[in-house]
TORLUMMAR-410671 format. One line per 10 residues: their letters; for each residue x, y, z of N, C-alpha, C. Coordinates in pm, whole numbers, always signed. Layout:
<fitors>
A) X Y Z X Y Z X Y Z; ...
</fitors>
This chain:
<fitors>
XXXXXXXXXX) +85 -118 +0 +0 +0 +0 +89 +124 +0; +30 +195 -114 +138 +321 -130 +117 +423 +33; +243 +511 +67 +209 +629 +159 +104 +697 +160; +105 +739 +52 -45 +856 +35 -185 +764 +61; -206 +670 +21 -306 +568 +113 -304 +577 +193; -208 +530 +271 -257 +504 +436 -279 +647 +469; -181 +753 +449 -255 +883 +490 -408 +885 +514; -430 +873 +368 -589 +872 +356 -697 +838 +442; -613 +665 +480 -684 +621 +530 -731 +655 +683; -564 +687 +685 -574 +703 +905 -648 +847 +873
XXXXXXXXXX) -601 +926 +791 -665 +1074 +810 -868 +1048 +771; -897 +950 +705 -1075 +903 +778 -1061 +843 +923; -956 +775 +977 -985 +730 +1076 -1014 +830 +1206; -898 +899 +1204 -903 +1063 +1276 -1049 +1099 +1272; -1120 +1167 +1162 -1203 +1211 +1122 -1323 +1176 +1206; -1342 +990 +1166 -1403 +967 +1247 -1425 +971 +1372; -1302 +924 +1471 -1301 +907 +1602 -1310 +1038 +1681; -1269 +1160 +1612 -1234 +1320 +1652 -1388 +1364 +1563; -1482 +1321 +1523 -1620 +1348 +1470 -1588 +1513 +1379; -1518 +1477 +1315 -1444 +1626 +1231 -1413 +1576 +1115
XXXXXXXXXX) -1490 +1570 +1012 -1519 +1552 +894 -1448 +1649 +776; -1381 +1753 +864 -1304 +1851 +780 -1173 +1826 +788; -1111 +1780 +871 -1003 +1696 +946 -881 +1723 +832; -799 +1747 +845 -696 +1710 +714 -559 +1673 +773; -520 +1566 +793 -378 +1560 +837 -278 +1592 +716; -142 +1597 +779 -20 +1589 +712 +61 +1505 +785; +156 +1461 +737 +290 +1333 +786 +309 +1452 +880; +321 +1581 +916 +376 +1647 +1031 +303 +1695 +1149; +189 +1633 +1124 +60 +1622 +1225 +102 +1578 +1334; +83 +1619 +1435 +95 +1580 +1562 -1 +1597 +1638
XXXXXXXXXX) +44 +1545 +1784 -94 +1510 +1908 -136 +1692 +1899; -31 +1784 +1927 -77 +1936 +1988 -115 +2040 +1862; -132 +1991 +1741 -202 +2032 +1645 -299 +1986 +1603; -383 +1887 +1601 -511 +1833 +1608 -556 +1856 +1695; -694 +1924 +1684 -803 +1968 +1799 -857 +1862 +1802; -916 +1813 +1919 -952 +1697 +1937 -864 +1576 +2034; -739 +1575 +1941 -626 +1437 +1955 -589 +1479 +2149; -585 +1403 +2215 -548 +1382 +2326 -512 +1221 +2429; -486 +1209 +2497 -438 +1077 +2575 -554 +1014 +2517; -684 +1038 +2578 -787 +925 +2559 -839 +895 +2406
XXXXXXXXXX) -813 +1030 +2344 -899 +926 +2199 -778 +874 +2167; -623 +915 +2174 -525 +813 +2135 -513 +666 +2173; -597 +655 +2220 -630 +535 +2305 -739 +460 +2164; -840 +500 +2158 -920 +517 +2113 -898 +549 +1936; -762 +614 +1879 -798 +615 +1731 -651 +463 +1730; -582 +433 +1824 -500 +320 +1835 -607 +174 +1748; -710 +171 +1864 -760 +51 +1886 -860 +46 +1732; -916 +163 +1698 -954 +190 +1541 -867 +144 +1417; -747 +186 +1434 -641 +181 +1308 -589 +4 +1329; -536 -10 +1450 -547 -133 +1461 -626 -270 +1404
XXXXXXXXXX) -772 -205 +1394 -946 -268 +1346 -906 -242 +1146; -867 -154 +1135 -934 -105 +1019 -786 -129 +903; -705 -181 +983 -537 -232 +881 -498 -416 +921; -579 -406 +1023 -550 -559 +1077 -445 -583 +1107; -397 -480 +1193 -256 -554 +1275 -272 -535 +1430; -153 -534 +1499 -198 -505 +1620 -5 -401 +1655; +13 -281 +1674 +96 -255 +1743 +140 -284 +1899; +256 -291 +1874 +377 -275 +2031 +370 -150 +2089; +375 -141 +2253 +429 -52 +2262 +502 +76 +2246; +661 -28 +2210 +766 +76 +2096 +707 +146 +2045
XXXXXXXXXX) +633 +78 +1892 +611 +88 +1748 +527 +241 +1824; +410 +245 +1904 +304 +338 +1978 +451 +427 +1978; +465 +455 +2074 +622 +566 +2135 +698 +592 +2042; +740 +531 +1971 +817 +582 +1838 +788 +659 +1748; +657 +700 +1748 +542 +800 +1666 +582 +895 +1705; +626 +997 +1646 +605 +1154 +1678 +521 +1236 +1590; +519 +1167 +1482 +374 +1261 +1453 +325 +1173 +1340; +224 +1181 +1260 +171 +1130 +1165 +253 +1054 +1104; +342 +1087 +1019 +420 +1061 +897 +497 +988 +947; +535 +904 +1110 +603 +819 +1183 +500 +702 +1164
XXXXXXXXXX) +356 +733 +1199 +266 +614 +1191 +224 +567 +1067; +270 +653 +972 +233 +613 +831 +357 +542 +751; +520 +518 +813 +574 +448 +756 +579 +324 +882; +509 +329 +1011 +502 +219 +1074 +383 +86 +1031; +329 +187 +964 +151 +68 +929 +241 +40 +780; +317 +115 +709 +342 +41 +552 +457 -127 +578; +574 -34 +695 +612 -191 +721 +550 -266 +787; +474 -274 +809 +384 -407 +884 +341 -463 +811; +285 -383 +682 +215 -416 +590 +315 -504 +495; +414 -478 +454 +521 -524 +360 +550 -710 +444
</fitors>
């Protein structure tokens, strides 16, 4: 699955879970620039993306994210 996919995809997932349909991420998206994004829906858009790519993240893989464009080359190698 190309990059710009999964963007796509997590940026509906966001959308959904943050009920913001205008939503637009970038790979430089982070927790303190999304209105909405905080401890608990990260909890919460985890257990979504998880549902909706069929994998399951670690820990690490979670913490190693610093912003979008970290979780979008973490879901392509999983995927590979």
């Amino acid at each position: 699955m190309e990059s710009i996919e999964i963007l796509n995809r997590i940026n509906n997932i966001f959308a959904l879970v943050l009920e913001n349909q205008r939503l637009t991420l970038t790979r430089e998206s982070v927790i303190t620039n999304v209105e909405g994004w905080d401890s608990f829906t990260n909890i919460k858009l985890i257990l979504t993306m998880e549902k909706q790519f069929q994998m399951n993240f670690n820990t690490f893989e979670i913490q190693a994210c610093r912003n979008i464009g970290d979780l979008c080359d973490t879901i392509q190698r999983k995927l590979t």
